[in-house]
Structure formats: structure tokens, C-alpha cells
N, C-alpha and C positions, 0 to 999 in steps of 0.2 A: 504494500500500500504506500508507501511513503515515497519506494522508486518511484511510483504512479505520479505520487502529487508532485515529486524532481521532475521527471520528463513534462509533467502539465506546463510547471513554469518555466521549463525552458523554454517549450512548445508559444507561451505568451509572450515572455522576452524577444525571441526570434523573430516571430511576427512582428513586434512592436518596431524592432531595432534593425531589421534585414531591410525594410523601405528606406530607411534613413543610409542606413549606409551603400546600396542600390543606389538613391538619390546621389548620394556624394561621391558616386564612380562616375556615375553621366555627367556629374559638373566636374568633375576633374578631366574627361572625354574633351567636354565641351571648349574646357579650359587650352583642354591640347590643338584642338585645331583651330581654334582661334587664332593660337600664337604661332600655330605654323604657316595661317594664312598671314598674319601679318608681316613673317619671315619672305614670305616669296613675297608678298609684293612691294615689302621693302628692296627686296635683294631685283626685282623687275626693273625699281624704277633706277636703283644706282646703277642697271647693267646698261637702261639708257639713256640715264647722264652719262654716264663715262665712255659711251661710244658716240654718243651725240657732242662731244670735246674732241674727242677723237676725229669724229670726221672735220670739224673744227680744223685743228691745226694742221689735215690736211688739205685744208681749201677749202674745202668743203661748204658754198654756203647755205646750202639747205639744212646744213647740220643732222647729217641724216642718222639714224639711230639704230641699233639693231639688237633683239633682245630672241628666241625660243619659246615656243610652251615649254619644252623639255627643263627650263629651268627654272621654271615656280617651283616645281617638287624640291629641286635640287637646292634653291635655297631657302625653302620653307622649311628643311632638317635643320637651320639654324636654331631650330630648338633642342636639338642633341649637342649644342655646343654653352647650355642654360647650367646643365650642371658643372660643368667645365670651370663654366665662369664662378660659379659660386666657390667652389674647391679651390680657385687660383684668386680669388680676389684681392688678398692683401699682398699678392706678389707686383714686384716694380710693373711698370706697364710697358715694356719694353719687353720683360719677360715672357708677359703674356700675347703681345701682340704676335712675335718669334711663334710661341705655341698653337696661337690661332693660325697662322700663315703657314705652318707645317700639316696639321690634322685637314682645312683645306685644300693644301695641294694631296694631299693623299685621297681626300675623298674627291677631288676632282679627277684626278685619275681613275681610279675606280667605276666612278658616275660615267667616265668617258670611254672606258672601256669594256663596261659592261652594256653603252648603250650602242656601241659598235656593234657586241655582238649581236644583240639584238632586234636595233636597226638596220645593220650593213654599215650604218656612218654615225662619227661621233659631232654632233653637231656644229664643235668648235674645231678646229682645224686648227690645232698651234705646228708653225715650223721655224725653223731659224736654229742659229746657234744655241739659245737658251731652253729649246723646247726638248720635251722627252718623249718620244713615240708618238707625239701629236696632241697628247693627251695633258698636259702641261708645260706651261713655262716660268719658268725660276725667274725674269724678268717682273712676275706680275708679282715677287716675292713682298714690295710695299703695298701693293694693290691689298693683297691678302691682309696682309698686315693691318692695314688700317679696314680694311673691311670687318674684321675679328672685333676689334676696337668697337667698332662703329655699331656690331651687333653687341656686345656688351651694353651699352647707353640702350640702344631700343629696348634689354631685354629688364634692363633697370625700368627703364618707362613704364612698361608694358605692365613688368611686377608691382610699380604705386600705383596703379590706376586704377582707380575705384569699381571699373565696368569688365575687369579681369582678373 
């Protein structure tokens, strides 16, 4: 009898408290694509300033811009780079910047190589001296760098704001 009335109130507990915490997986869900949409279309609009500059300093005066669908996903994982920041936050920013512009070039590669196989073609075409298999280049090593940075500040933002 007494197991009985144990399993009764677990049976209420659970009821009571499985919703609540059900509720609190869907807003943590919610929480996550939010911030990963706000990663890609962050990471959208700086891929067409920095080519819309680009064509800039080559004459260009249409300032013409160029961006992928392929790359919303790709930098909407800037939220795999959230705990990162948190772990390294009290390190110089110089340090950190280094470690963003490294995990970067490694998942760009990756992203570049696995969309190869995929697609038959990786969308970005690097070549030159500084480029590796087509699939990065050590050139964009500031680029990265201050992009890392630069997601740190949105991921700060993102974490005060009242409506996330």
C-alpha cells in the first residue's frame, strides 16, 4: 500500500512538472534558432559589405555584392562558437580572436569540402598562393579574426536582450 501511495505521487509530481519542463525544452529550441537565425543573417549581411568594398576598390561602381544561400546555415553555427566565447572570455582579445580565426578556417574547410562532395562545387573558389585546396585562405586570416570578435559583441547583445 504505501508503494501504491509512492508511485500515486510520483504519478502527480510528473504530471505536474513534465509540462513545465516540456515547456522549457521548446523555449530553449526556440531560443536556439532564433540565435542561429540571427547568426546567418548577421554573417549575410557582413559577406555583402565586404564584397560590396571589394568590388569597390576594384572599380567597381555598382559596388556589386555577392553572398550564397549555402551560407546562412554556415554562419548561422555561429552559435557553436557561444560557448567558446563564454569558456575564453577573460582571455586577452587577441587570444581569442587567433582562436576564432582558427576553428573558422577549419570549419570552413570542412563546410567547403563536404559541400563539394555533395554539390560537385564548393561555392567559394579560393586560389592563389595563400589558398588551401580551394577550400580556404590564410589571407582572410584578419577577416576571420575580427569576424570571431565581431560574433562575440552580437552574441553579448543577443544574451541582454530582453526578447531572447
Amino acid at each position: 500500500m504505501f508503494n501504491c501511495l509512492k508511485q500515486i505521487i510520483k504519478c502527480i509530481f510528473y504530471l505536474q512538472i513534465f509540462p513545465c519542463l516540456l515547456k522549457n525544452t521548446y523555449h530553449k529550441i526556440y531560443i536556439m534558432i532564433l540565435r542561429f537565425l540571427i547568426y546567418g543573417i548577421c554573417g549575410w549581411v557582413i559577406e555583402v559589405l565586404f564584397t560590396g568594398v571589394c568590388s569597390a576598390v576594384k572599380g567597381d561602381v555598382k559596388l556589386a555584392s555577392r553572398t550564397y544561400l549555402w551560407m546562412f546555415p554556415i554562419y548561422g553555427m555561429g552559435i557553436l562558437l557561444e560557448p567558446i566565447h563564454n569558456v575564453m572570455r577573460g582571455n586577452p582579445w587577441i587570444f581569442r580572436g587567433l582562436v576564432y580565426a582558427l576553428i573558422i578556417f577549419v570549419l570552413e574547410y570542412i563546410f567547403g569540402f563536404l559541400l563539394k562532395q555533395i554539390t560537385g562545387v564548393c561555392p567559394w573558389d579560393y586560389s592563389g598562393v595563400f589558398a588551401l585546396n580551394g577550400y580556404i585562405r590564410f589571407d582572410f586570416l584578419p577577416l576571420w579574426f575580427a569576424t570571431g570578435l565581431l560574433f562575440e559583441i552580437i552574441h553579448d547583445f543577443i544574451t541582454n536582450t530582453a526578447f531572447i
